[in-house]
Backbone as ProteinMPNN parsed JSONL, in Angstrom:
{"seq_chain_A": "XXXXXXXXXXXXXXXXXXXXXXXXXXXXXXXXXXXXXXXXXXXXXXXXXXXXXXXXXXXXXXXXXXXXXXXXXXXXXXXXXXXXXXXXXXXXXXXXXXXXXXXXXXXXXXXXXXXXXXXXXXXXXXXXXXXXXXXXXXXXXXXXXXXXXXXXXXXXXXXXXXXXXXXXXXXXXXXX", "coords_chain_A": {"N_chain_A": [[2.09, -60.827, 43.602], [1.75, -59.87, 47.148], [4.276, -57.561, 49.228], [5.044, -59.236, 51.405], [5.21, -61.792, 50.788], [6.663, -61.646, 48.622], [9.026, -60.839, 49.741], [9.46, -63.914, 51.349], [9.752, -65.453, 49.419], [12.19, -64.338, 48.273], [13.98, -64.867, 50.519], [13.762, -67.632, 50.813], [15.521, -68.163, 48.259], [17.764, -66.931, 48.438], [18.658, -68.567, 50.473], [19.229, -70.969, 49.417], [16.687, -72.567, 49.329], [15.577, -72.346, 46.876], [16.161, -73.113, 43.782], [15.592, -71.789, 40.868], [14.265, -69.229, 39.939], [11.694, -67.082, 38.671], [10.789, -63.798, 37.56], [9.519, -60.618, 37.342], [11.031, -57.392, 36.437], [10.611, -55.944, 38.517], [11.452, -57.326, 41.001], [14.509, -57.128, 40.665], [16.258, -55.563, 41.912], [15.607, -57.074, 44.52], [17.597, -59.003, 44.076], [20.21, -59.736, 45.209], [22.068, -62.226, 45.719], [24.74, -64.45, 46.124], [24.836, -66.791, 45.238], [23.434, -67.074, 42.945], [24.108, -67.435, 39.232], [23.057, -67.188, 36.768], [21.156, -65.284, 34.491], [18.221, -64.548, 32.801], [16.61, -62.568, 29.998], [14.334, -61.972, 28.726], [12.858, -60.466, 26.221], [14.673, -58.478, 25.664], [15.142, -55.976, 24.301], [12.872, -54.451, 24.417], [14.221, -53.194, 26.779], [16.166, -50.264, 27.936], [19.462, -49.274, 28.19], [20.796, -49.062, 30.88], [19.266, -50.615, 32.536], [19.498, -52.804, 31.7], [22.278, -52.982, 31.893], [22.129, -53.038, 34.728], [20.79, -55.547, 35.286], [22.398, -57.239, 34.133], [24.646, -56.97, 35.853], [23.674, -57.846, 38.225], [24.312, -60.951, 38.633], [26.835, -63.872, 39.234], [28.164, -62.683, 40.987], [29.214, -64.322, 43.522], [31.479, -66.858, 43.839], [31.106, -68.613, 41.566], [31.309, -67.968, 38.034], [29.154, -65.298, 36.302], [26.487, -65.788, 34.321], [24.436, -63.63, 31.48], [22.048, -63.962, 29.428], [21.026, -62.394, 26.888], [17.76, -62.07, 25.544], [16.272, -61.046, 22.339], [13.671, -60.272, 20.504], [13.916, -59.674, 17.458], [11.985, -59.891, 14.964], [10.035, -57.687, 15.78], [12.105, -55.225, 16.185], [13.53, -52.269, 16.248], [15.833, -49.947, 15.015], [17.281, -48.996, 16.77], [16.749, -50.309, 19.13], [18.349, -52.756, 18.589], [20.904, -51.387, 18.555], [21.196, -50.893, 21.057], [21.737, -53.592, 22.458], [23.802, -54.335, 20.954], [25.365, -52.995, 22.105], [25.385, -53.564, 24.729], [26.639, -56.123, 24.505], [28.995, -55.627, 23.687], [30.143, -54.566, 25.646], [30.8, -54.302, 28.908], [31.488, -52.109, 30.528], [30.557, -49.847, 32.82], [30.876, -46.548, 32.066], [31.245, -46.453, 29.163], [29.035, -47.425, 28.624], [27.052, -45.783, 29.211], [27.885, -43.752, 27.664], [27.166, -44.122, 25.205], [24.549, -44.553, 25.358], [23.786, -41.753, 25.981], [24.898, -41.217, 23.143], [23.193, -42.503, 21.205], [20.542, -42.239, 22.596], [20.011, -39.38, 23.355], [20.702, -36.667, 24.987], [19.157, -35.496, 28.388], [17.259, -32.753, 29.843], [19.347, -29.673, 31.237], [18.262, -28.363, 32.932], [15.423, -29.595, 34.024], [13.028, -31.69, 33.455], [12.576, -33.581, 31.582], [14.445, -36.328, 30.341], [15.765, -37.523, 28.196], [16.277, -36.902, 24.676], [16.838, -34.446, 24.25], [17.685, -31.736, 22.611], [20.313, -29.938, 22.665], [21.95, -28.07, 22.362], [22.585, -25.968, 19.182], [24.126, -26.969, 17.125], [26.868, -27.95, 18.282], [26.927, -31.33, 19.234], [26.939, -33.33, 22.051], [27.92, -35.833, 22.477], [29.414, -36.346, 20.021], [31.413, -33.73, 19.75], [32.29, -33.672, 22.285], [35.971, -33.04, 23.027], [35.954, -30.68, 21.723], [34.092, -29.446, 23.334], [34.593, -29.543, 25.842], [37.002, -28.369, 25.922], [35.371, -25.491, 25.49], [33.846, -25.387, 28.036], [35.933, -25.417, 29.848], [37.311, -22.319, 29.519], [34.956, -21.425, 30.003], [34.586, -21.598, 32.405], [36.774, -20.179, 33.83], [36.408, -18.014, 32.939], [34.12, -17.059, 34.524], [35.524, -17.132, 36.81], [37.592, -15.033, 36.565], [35.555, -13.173, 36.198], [33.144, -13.088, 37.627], [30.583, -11.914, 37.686], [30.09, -11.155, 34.993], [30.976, -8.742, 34.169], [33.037, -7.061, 32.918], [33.273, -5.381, 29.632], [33.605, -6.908, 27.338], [32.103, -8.977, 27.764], [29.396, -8.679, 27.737], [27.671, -9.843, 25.611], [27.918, -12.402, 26.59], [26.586, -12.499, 28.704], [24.105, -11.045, 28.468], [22.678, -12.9, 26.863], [22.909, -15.17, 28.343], [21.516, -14.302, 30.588], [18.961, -14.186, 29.223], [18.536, -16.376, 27.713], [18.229, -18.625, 30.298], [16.506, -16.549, 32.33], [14.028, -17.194, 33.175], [14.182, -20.155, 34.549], [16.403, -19.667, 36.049], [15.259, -18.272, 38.105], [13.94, -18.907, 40.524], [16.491, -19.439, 42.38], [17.354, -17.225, 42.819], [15.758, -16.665, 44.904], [15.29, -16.514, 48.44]], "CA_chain_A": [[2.373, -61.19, 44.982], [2.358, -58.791, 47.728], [4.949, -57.319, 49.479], [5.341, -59.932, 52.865], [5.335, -62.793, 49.489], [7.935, -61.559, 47.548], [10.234, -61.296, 50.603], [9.49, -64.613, 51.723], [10.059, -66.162, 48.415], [13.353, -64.061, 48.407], [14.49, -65.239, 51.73], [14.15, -68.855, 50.279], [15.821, -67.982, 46.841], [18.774, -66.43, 49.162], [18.594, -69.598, 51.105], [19.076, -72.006, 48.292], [15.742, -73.644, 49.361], [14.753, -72.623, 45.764], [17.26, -72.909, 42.717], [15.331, -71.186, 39.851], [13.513, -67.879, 40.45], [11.093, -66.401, 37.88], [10.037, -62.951, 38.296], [9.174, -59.381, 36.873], [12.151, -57.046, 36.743], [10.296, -55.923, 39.907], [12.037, -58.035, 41.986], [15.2, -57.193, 40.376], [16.835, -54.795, 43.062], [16.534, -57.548, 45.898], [18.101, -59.904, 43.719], [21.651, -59.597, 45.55], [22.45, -63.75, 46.206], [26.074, -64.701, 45.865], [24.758, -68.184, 44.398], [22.662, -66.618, 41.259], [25.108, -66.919, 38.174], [22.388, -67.018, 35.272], [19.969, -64.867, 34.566], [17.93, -64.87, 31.443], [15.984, -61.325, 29.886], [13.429, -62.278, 27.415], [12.334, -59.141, 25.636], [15.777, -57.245, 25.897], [14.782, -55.305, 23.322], [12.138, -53.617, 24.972], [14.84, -52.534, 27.896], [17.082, -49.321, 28.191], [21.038, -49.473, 28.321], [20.959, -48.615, 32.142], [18.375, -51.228, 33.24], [20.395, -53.748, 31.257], [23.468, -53.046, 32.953], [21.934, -53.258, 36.181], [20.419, -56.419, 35.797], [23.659, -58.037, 34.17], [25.475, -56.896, 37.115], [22.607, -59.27, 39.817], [24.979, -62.288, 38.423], [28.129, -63.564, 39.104], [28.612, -62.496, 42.542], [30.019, -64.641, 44.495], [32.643, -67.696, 43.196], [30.654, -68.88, 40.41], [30.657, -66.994, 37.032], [27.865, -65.223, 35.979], [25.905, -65.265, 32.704], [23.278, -63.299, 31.388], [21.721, -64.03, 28.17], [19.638, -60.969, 26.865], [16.736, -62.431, 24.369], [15.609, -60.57, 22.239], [12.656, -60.91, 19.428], [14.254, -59.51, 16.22], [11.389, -59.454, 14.041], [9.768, -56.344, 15.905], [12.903, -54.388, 17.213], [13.853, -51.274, 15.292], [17.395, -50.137, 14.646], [17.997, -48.355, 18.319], [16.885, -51.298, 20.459], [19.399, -53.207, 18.032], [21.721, -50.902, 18.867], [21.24, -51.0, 22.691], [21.694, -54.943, 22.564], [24.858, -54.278, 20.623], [26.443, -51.73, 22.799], [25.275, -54.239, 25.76], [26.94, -57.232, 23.337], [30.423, -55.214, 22.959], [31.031, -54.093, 26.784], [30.725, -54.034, 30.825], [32.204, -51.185, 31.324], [29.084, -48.585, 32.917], [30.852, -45.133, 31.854], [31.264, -46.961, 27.69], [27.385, -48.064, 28.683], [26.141, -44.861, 29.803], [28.169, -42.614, 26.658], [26.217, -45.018, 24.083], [22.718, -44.232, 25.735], [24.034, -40.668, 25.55], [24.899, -41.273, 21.727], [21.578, -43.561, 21.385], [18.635, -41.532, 22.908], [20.09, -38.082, 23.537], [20.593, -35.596, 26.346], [17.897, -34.826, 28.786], [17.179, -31.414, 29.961], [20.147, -29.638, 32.031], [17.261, -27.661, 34.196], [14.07, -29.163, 33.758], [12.505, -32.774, 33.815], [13.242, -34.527, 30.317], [15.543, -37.292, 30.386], [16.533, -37.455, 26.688], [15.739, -36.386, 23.504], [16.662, -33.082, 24.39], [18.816, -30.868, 21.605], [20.789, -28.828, 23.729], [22.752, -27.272, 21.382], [22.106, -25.766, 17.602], [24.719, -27.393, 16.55], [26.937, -28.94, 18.963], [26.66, -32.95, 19.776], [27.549, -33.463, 23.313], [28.774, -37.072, 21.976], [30.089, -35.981, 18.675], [32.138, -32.582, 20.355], [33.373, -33.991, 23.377], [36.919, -32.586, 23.133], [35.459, -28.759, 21.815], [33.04, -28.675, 24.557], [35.342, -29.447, 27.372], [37.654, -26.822, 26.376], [34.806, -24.447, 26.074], [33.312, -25.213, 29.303], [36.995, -25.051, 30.821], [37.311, -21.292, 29.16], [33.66, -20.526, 30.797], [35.037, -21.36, 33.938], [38.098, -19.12, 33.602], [36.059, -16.62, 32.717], [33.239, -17.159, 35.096], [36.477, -17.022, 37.803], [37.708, -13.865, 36.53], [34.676, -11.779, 36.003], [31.851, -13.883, 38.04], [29.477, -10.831, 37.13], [30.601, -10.655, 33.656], [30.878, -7.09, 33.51], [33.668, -6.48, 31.558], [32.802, -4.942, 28.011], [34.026, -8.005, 26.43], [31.46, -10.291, 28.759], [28.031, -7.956, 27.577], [27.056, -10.557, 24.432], [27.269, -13.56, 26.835], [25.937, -11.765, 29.98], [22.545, -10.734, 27.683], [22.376, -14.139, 26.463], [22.636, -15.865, 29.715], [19.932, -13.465, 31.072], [17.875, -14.18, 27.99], [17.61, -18.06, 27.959], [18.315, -18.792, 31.773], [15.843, -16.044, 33.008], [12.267, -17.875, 33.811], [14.342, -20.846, 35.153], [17.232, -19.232, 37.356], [14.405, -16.996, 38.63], [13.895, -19.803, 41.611], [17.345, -19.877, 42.211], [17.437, -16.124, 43.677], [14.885, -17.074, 46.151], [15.97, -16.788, 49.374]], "C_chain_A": [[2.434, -59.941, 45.846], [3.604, -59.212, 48.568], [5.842, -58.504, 50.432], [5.696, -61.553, 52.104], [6.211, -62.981, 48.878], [8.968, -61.606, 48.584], [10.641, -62.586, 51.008], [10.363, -65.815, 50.819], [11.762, -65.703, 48.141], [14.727, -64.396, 49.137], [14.883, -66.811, 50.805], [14.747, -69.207, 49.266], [17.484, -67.708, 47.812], [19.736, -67.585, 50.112], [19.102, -71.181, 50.313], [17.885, -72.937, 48.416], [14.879, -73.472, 47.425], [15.819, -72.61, 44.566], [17.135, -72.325, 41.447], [14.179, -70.098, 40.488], [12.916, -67.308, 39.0], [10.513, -65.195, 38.41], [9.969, -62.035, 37.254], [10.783, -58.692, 37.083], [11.852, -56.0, 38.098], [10.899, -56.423, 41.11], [13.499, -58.044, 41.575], [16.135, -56.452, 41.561], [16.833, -56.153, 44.382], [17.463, -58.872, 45.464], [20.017, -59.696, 43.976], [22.491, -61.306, 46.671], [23.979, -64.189, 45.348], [25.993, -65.546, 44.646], [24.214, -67.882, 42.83], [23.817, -66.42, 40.037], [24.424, -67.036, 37.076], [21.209, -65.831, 35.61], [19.177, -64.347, 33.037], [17.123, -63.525, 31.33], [15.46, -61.546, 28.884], [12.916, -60.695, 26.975], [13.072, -58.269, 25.856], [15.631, -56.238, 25.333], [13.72, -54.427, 24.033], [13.047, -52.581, 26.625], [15.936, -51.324, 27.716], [18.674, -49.951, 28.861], [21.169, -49.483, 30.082], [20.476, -50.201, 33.192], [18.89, -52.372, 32.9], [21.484, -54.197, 31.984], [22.877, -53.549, 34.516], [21.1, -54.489, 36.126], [21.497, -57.784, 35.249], [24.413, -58.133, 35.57], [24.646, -57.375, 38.551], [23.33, -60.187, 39.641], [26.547, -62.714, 38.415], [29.048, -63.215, 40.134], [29.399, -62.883, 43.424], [31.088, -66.078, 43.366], [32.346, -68.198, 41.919], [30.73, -67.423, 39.184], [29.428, -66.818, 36.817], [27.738, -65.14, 34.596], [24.764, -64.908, 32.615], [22.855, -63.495, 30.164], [20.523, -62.956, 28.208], [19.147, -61.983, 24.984], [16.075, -61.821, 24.04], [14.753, -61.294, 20.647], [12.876, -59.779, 18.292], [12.994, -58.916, 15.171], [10.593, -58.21, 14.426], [10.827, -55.19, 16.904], [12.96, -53.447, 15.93], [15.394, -51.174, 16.067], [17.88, -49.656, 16.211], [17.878, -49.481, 19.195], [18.24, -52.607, 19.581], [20.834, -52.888, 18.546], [22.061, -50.907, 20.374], [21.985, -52.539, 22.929], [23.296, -54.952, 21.985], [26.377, -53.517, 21.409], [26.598, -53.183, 23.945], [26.798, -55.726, 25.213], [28.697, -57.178, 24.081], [31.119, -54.919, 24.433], [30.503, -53.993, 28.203], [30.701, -53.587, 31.274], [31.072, -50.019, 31.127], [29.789, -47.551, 31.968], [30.64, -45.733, 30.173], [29.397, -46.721, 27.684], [26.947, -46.763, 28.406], [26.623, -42.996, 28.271], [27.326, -42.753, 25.491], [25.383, -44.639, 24.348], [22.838, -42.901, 25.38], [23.869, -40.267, 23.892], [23.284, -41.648, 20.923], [20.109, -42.196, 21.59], [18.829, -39.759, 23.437], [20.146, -37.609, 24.554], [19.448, -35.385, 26.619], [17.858, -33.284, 29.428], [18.386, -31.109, 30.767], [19.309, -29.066, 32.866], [15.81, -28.072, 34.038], [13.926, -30.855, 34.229], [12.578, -34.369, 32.848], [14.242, -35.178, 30.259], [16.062, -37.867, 29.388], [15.835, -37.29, 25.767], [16.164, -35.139, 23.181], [17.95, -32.154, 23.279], [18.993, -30.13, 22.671], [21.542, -27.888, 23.205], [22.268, -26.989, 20.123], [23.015, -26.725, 16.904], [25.729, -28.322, 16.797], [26.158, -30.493, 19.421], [27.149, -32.987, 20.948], [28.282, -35.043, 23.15], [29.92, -37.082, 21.148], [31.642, -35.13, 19.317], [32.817, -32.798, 21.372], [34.31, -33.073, 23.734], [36.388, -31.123, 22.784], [34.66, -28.337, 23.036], [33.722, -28.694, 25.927], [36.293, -28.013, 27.295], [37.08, -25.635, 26.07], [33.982, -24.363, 27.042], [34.898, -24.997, 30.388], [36.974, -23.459, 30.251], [36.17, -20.924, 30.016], [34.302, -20.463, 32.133], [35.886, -20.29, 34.239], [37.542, -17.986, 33.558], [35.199, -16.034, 34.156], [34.233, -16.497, 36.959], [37.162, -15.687, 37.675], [37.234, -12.546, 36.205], [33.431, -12.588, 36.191], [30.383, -12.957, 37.751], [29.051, -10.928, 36.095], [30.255, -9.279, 33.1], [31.666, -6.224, 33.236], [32.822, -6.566, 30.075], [32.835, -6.011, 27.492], [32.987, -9.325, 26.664], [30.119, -9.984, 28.593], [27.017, -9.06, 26.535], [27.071, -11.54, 25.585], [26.288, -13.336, 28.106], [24.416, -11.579, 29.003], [22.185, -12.353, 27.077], [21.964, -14.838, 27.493], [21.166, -15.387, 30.334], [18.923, -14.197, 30.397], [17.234, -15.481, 28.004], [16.972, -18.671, 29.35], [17.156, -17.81, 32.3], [14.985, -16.782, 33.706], [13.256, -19.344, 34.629], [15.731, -21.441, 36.627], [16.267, -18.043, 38.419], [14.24, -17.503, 40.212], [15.109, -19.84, 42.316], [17.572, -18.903, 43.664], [16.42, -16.04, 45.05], [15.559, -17.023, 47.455], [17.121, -16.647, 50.04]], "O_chain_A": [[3.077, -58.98, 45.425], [4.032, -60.352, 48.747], [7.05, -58.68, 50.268], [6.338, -62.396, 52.731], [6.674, -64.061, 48.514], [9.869, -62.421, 48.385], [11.85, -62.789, 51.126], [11.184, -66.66, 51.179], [12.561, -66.587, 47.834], [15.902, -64.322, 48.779], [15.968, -67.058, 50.28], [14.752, -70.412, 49.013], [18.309, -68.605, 47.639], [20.937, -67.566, 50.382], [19.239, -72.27, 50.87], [17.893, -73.99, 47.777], [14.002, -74.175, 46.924], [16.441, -71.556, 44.694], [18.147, -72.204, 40.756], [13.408, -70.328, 41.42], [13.779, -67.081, 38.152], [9.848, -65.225, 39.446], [10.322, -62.464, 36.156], [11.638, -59.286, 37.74], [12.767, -55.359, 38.616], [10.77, -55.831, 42.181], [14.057, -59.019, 42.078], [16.843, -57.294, 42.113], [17.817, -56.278, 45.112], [17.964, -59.632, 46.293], [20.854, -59.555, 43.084], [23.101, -61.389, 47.736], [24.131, -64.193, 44.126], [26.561, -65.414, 43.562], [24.599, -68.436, 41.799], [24.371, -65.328, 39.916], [25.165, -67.002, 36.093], [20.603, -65.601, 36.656], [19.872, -63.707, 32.248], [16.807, -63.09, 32.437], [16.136, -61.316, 27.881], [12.636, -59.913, 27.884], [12.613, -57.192, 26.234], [16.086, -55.283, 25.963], [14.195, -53.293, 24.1], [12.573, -51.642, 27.265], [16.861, -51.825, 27.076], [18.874, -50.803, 29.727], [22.032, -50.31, 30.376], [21.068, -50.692, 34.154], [18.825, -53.208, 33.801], [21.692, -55.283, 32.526], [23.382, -54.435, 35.205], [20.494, -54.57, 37.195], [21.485, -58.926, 35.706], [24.686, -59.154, 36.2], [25.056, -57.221, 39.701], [23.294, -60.802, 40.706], [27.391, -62.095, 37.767], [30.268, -63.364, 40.199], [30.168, -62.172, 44.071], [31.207, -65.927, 42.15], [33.267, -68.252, 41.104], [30.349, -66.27, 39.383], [28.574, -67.69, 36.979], [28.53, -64.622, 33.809], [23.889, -65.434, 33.302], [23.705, -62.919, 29.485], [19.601, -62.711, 28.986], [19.745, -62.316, 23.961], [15.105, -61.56, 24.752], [15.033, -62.289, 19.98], [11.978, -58.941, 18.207], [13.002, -57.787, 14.682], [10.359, -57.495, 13.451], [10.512, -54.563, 17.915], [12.538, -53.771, 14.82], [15.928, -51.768, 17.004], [18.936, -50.098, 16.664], [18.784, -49.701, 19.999], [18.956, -53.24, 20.357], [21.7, -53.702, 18.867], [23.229, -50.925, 20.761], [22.924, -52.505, 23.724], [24.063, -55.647, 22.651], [27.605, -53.513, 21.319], [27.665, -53.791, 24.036], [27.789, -55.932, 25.913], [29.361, -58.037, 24.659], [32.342, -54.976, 24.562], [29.463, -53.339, 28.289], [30.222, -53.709, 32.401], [30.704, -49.446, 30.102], [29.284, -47.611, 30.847], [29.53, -45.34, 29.812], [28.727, -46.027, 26.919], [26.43, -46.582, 27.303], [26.083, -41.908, 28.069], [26.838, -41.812, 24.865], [24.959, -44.013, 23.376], [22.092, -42.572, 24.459], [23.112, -39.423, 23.41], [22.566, -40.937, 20.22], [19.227, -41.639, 20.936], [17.887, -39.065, 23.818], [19.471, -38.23, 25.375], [18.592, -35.125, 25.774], [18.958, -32.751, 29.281], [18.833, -32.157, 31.233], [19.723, -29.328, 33.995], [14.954, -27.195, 33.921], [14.574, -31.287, 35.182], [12.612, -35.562, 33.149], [15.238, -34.478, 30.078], [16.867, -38.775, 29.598], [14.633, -37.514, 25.909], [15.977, -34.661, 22.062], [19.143, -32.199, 23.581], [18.142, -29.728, 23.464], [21.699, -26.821, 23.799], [21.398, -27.784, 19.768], [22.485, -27.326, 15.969], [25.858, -29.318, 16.084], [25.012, -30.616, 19.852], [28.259, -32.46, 20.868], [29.272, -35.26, 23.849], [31.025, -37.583, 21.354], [32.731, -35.702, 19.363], [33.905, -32.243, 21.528], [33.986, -32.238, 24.579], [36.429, -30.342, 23.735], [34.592, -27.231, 23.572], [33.435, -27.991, 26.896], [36.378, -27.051, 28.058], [37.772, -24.625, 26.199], [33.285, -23.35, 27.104], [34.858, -24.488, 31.508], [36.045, -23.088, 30.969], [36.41, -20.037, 30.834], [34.494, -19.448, 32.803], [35.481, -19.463, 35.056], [38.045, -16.979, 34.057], [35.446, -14.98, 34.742], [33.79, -15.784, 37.86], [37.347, -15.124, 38.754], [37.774, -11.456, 36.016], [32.69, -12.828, 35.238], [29.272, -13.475, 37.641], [27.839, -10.854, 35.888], [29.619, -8.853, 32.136], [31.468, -5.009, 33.209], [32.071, -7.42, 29.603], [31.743, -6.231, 26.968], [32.998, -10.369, 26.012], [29.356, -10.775, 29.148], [25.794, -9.085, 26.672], [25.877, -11.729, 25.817], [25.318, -14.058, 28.336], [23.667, -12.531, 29.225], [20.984, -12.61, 26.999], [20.78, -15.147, 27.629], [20.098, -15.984, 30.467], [18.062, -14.805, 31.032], [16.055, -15.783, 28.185], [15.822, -19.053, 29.566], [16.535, -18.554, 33.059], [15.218, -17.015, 34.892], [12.676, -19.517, 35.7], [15.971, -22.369, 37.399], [16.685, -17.231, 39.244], [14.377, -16.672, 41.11], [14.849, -20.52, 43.308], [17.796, -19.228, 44.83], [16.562, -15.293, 46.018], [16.613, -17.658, 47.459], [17.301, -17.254, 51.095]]}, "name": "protein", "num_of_chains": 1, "seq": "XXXXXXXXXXXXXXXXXXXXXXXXXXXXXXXXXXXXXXXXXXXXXXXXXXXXXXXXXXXXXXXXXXXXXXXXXXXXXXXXXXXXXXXXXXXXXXXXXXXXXXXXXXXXXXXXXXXXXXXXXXXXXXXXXXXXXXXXXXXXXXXXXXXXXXXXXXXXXXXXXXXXXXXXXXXXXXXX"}
């Protein structure tokens, strides 16, 4: 449908002139109607934790409960879209949602364009570590606050490091 189509059909979906709506998850964003409390997702399994959430949360809106049934087709899912469907299964709550995808499909780049997969650490888990990594990113700060240079003696191993990885992509940074 184009564009002047899908609104029209929206308008009348909004309107109650239509009471069942089939669509693409294309049309999922203008789907914001008080009255909509079902909404059905055939091939959940093929969808990301994020895109899930956000199309649970189109239903339900206004006085009516909402329900979403996510369908998925079992005999070709592998163990992660299992796992997505399960996380989805177990909870509502985005930040739970969004630590699972974390756990699930990995960190994406912190400076670059990759949106998961990304090892960021040798050894550190940013899931796993949690509690170690906060209190060594609170320590960086501390440090970062009392020697923003780092050019105390004691600050030369992470100062050459920093340089070392960070160079080619803080190089943009100094611009200007």
């Amino acid at each position: 449908m184009k564009a002047d189509e899908k609104d029209a059909v929206m308008a009348r979906f909004r309107a109650g002139e239509i009471a069942v709506l089939v669509a693409t998850t294309v049309i999922e964003v203008g789907v914001d109607v008080p009255s909509a409390s079902v909404m059905i997702v055939e091939h959940a399994e093929r969808f990301g934790l994020s895109q899930l959430h956000q199309l649970r949360g189109r239903v339900g809106r206004g006085a009516a409960e909402g329900h979403c049934l996510l369908i998925a087709h079992f005999r070709r899912t592998g163990e992660e879209a299992r796992e997505r469907l399960r996380v989805m299964e177990s909870t509502q709550d985005g930040f739970e949602i969004a630590r699972a995808d974390l756990r699930i499909r990995g960190p994406g780049e912190l400076l670059g364009t990759r949106q998961s997969g990304q090892k960021l650490f040798e050894i550190a888990d940013l899931y796993r570590d949690e509690v170690i990594l906060e209190e060594a990113r609170e320590e960086a700060f501390a440090i970062a606050e009392s020697d923003p240079e780092l050019a105390r003696p004691e600050h030369a191993a992470a100062r050459e490091a920093l340089a070392e990885r960070w160079v080619e992509r803080l190089s943009l940074a100094q611009v200007g």
